[in-house]
N, C-alpha and C positions, 0 to 999 in steps of 0.2 A: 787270900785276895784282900784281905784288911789296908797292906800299904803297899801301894804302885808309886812308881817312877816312871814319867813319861820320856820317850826320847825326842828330838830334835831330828825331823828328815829332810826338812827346807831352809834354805835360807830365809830371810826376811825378803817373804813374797807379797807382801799386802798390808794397807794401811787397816783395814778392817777386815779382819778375814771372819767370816762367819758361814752360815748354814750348809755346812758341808753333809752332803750325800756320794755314796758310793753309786756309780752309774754303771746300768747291769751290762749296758750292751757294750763298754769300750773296755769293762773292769778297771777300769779307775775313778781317783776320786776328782770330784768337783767343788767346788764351794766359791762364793761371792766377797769378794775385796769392795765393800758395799758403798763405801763414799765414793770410791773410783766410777759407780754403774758396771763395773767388769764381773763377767764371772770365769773365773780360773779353773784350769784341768790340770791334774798332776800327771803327768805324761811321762815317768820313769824318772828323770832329776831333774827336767824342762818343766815348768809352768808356762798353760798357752793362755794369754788373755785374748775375753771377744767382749768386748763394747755389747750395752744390752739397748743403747738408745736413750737411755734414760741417767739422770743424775744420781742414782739412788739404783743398786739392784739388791734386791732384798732375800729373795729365796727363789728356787728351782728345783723343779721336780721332773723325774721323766715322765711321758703321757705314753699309756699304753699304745702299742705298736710303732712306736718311734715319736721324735720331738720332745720338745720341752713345752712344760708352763713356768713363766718368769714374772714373777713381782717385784715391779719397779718402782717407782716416787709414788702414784698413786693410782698407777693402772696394772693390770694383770694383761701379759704377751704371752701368742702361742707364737710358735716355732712347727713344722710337719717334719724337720731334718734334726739329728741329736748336734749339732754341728751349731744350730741356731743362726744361721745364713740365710731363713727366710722371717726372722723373728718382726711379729708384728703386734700391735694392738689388738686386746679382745674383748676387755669389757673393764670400765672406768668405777672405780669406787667413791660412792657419794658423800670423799671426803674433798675440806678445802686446802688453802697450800698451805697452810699452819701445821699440818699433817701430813705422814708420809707412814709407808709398808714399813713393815721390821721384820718378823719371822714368822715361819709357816711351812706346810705339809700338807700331804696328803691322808686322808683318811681309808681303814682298809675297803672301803665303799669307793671308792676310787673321786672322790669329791676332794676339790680343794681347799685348802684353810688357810688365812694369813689375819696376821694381827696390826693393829696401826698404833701408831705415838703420836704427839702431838711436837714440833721440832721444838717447844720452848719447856718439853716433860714437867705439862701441865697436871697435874693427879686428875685420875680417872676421866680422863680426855679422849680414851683409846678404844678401841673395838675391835671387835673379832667376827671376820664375816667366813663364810662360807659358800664357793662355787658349786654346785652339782655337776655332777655328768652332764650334758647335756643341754644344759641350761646358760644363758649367757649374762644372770638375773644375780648379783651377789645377794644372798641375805646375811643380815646385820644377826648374829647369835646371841653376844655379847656384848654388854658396854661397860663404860664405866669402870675400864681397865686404864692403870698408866701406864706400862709400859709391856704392852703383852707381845709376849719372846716363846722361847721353846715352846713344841707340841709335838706330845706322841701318845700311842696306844700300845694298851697294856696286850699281851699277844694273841687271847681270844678274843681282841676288840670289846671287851665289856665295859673297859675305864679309858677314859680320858685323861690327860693330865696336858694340864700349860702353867708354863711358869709366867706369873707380872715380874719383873725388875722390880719395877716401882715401888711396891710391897715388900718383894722380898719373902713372897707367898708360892710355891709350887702348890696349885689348884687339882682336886681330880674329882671327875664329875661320872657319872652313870652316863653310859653310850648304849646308843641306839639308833640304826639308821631311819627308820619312822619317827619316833618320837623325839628324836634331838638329846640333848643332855637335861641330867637331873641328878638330883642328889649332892650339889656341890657342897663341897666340901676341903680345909686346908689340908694337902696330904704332909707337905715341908714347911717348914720357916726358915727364913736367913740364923743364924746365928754366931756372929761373926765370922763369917768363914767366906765372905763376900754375897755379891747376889745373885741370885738364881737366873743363867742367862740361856743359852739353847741347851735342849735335852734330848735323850733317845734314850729307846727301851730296850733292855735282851731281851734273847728267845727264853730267860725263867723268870723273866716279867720285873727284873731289877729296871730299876728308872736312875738314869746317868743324868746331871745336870752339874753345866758346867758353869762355876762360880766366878762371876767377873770382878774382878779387885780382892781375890782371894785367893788365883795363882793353883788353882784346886780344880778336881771333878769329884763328884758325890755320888755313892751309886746308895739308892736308896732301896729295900725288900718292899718286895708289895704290901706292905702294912704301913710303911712311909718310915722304916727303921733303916736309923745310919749304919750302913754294913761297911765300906769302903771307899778309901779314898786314892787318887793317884794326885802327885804332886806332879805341878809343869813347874822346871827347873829356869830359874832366873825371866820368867812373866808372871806379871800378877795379873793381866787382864785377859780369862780362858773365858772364851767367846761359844762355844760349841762343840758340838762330839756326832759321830755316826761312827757306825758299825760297819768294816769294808773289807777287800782280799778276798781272795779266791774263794777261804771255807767262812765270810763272816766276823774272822775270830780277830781281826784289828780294830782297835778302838782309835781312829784319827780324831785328833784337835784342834781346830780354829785359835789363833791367836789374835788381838788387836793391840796397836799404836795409838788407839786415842787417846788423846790427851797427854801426853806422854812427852818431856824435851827430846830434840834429836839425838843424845847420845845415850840418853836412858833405858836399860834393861835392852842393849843390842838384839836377844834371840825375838822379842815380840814380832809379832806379826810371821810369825814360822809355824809350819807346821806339826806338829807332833803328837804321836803312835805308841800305843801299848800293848800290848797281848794281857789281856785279865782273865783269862781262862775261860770264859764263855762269848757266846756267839751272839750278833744280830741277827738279824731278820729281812731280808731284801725292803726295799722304800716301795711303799704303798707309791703305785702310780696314778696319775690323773687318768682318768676316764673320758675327759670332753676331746 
């Protein structure tokens, strides 16, 4: 499992494709083409786009017993259908417009988590709030993040881990649904190999993070050692990863176009899949 080679199974479907999740009840994957506002379904060789309302769709998770939660520019939307045809407003984040969502998840508490930027990626401009079950109350967790991206848990939910961009720091903190996080601590650094942009965990607690401007995914041992890497062939800019397929055991990737002239590095913005020999873990759904 030291060197993978990822394949190419889309075309160039999105300008920014990011936080892709496997969605349990269509078994396929979904992920957000995030400047568009759209989020996309792989639907066999078909990509289906659905407009989220919003200029900005940042991340989406399924909510137990059907629907989505979707963070947009600077609000979080429920949906009651997986289809998101009743997608509406559900609680506004007490950021301004200098500011906007970037990535997030859920937790295995069934709570939701999203991180913000600041549009001009001001250093430690950003925060990390989290929704409850329940509750229609964001609280602010974290601050004084710049560009806070991937979030996952380690598989008995004991660790936390989020990557900042900005830093170039994968974080992992002691989890606890009472007490919140503690312990934080750097588990990764950049080093040259790009930055640390969405992540996900397998079921033996390796943590994947996908390297933007480095063309790489990194799977790191739960002790924060480089075990392996998979190369994405002709993009340098790997956006994301989840764990999908029938038994788990596919590693899908988000690719982006930003920044990028239009004839440059054609496969960007496609999607691409590996088999590494081990499995995810179904996506922690929201509880509200």
């Amino acid at each position: 499992m030291n060197g993978m080679r990822a394949e190419r199974i889309t075309d160039q479907v999105s300008y920014h494709g990011e936080g892709p999740v496997w969605w349990p009840r269509w078994q396929q994957l979904r992920f957000v083409d995030m400047f568009a506002g759209d989020v996309l379904t792989l639907a066999g060789d078909q990509v289906v786009r659905t407009p989220v309302g919003s200029p900005i769709a940042a991340a989406l998770r399924p909510r137990m017993g059907g629907g989505a939660i979707v963070a947009r520019e600077r609000d979080l939307a429920i949906s009651n259908f997986d289809d998101l045809s009743d997608l509406a407003s559900f609680v506004s984040l007490p950021e301004d417009a200098t500011m906007r969502c970037n990535d997030g998840g859920c937790d295995p508490d069934g709570a939701f988590w999203i991180g913000t930027l600041a549009y001009s990626f001001k250093a430690e401009a950003g925060s990390l709030y989290r929704l409850d079950a329940g509750s229609r109350s964001p609280h602010r967790v974290l601050d004084r993040l710049s560009i806070s991206n991937g979030i996952g848990w380690s598989p008995d939910a004991s660790t936390m881990y989020l990557n900042d961009s900005g830093t170039g720091i994968t974080w992992a903190f002691d989890y606890d649904p009472i007490e919140g996080l503690s312990g934080r601590r750097v588990f990764a650094e950049a080093a040259g190999d790009g930055l640390p942009d969405g992540l996900c965990v397998d079921a033996e607690g390796g943590v994947w993070t996908a390297r933007y401007d480095g063309g790489q995914l990194n799977r790191y041992s739960p002790s924060g050692q480089l075990e392996a890497v998979v190369e994405v062939p002709g993009v340098s800019k790997v956006t994301a990863c989840c764990f999908g397929g029938p038994e788990l055991a596919t590693l899908f990737i988000t690719t982006s176009r930003e920044n990028l002239d239009a004839g440059a590095e054609p496969a960007a913005g496609s999607v691409f899949a590996c088999r590494p020999g081990v499995r995810g873990f179904p996506a922690a759904e929201f509880g509200g």
